[in-house]
C-alpha positions in Angstrom: 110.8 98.9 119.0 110.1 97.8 122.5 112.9 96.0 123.1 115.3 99.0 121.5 113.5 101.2 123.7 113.9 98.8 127.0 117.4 98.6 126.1 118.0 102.5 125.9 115.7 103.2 128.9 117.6 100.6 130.8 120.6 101.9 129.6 120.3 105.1 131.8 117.9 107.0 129.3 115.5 109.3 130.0 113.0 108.1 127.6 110.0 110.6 126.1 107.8 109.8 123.5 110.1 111.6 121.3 112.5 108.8 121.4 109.7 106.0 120.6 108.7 107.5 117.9 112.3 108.2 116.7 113.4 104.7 117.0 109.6 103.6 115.5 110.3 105.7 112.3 114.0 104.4 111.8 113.2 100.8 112.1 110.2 101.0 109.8 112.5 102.9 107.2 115.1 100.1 107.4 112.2 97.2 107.0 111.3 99.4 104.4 114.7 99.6 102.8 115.5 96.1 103.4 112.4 94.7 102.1 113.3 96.8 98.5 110.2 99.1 98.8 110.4 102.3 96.3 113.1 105.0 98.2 109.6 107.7 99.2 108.1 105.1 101.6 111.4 105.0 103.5 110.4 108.7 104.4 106.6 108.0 104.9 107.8 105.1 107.2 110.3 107.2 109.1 108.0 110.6 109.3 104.7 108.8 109.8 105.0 108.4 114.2 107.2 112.0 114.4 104.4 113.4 112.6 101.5 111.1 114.4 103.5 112.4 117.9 103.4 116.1 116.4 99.9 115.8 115.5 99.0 114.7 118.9 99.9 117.9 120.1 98.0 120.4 118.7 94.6 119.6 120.2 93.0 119.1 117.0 89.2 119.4 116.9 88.3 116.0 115.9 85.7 117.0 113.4 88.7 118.0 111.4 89.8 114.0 111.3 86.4 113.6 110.3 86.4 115.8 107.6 89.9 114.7 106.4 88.6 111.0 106.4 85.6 112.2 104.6 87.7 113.9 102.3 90.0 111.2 101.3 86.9 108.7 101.2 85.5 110.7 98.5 88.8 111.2 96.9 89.8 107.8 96.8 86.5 105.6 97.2 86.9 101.6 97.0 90.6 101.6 96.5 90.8 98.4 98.9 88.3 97.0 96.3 89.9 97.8 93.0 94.0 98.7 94.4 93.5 101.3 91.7 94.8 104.3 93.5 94.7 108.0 92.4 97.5 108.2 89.2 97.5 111.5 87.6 99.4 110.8 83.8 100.6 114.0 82.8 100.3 116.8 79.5 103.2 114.3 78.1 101.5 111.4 78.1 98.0 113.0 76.6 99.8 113.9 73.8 101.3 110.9 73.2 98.3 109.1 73.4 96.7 111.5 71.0 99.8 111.1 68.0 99.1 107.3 68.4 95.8 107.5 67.7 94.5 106.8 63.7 94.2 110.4 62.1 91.3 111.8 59.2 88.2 109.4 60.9 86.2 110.5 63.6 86.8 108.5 67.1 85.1 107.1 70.1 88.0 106.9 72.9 87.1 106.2 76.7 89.8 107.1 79.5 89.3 104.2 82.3 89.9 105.6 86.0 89.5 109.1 84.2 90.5 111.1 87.3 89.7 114.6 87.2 89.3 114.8 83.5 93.0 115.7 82.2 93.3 114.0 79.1 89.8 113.5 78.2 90.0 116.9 77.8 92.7 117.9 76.3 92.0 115.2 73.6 89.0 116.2 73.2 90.6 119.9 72.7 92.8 118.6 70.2 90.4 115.9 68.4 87.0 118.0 68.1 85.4 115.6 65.8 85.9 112.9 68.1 83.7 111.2 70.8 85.6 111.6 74.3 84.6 109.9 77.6 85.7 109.2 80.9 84.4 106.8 83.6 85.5 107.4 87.0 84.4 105.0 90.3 85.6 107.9 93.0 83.2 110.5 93.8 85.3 113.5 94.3 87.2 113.1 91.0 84.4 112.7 89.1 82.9 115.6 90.7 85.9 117.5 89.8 85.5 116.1 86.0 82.3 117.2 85.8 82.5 120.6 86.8 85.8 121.3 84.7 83.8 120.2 81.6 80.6 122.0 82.4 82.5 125.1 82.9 85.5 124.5 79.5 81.7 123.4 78.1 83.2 120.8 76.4 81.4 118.2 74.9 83.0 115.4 76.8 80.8 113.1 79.0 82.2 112.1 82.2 80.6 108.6 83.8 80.6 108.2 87.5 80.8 104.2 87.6 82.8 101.1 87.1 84.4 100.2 84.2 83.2 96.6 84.1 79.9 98.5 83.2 80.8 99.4 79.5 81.2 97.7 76.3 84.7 97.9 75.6 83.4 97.4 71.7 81.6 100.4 71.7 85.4 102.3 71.4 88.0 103.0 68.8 90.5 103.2 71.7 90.7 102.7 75.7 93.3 104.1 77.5 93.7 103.1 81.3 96.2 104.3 84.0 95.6 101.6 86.3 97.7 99.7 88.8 99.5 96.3 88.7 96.9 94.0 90.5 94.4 95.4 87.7 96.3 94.5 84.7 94.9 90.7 84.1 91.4 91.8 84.4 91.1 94.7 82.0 92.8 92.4 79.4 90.5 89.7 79.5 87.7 92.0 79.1 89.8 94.2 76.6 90.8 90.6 74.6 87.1 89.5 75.0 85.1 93.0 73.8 87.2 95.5 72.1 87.0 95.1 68.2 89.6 94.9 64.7 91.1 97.8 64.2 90.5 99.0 68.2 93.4 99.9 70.5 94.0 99.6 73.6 96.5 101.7 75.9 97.9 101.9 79.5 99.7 104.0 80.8 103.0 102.6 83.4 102.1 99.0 83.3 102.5 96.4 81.2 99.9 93.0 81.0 102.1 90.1 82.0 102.4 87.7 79.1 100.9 89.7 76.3 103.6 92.1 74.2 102.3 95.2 73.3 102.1 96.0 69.6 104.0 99.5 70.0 105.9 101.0 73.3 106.1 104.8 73.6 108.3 106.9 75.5 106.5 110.2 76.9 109.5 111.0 79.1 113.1 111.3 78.9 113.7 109.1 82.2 109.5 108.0 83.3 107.2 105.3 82.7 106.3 103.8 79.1 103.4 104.2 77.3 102.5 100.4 76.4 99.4 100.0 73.0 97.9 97.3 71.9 96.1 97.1 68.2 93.7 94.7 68.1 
């Protein structure tokens, strides 16, 4: 970036800051592209110093960086840790989860990274007899999970912790919307602790080497819905 803008500025150019952060945002969409990076970073990479410049200018109070860092903190916790980010799944998805499920027996079924409480509750809407939990390491989600079952007063308990705490063999099924770089992990403790007749799901990513017993389709066109029976 320094040598394109040396070039343009020697060039004759009156160079602004406008310009460096032009130039900044089209080379880091055309690493991003060349590097095969999914097509939305291209325009994080190529907005982030336009808007960073942008930002610069509206004398900001810098309490409200503080607050947006506080903000996200809470939202998204020890992501550096875990690389499990926020994933929302989607109404699609909860139902597909609950017609794999057995039918006629009452369940225990635990939602792994449970976010803000989506499909514990609507399976717990739609399975009354069952037992439906949700552990959740990020504060402000599990805030959020809380308070939208306290206030649906549904019967569904919300854990603030990690995962690694449970018993996977205290469930009939787990379902986890994780990332990539969490895969291995979860199945060893999945293979080692879950039960006959238990099943485990996840949501978008598949656990390299191990074929899953049953692959759904929620969407048309989106991500797969992978389940193993044990």
């Amino acid at each position: 970036m320094l040598a394109v803008i040396y070039l343009l500025a020697t060039g004759g150019l009156v160079v602004s800051y406008w310009h460096v952060a032009l130039v900044q945002g089209l080379l880091a969409a055309g690493l991003t592209w060349w590097r095969g990076l999914a097509i939305w970073w291209r325009a994080i990479q190529f907005g982030f110093p336009l808007a960073l410049l942008a930002t610069s200018t509206l004398a900001i109070p810098p309490l409200a960086f503080l607050a947006i860092f506080l903000f996200l903190l809470l939202l998204y916790w020890s992501t550096y840790r875990t690389q499990v980010p926020y994933y929302p799944s989607g109404r699609k998805v909860w139902e597909a989860v609950d017609a794999a499920l057995p039918q006629g027996r009452a369940l225990r079924v635990i939602d792994i990274g449970s976010g803000i409480g989506g499909l514990v509750l609507a399976l717990q809407r739609r399975r009354p007899d069952a037992r439906v939990e949700g552990i959740e390491l990020a504060p402000l989600p599990w805030l959020a999970s809380f308070v939208r079952a306290r206030l649906a007063r549904s019967p569904t308990a919300f854990i603030r912790g990690d995962y690694e705490q449970l018993d996977l063999g205290d469930y009939d099924a787990v379902f986890a919307y994780l990332s990539p770089a969490a895969m291995t992990a979860l199945w060893r403790k999945a293979a080692r602790e879950m039960r006959p007749g238990s099943m485990l799901f996840s949501y978008e990513f598949i656990v390299v080497g191990q074929t899953p017993t049953r692959v759904v389709h929620p969407y048309t066109d989106g991500p797969a819905l992978y389940i193993w029976d044990f």
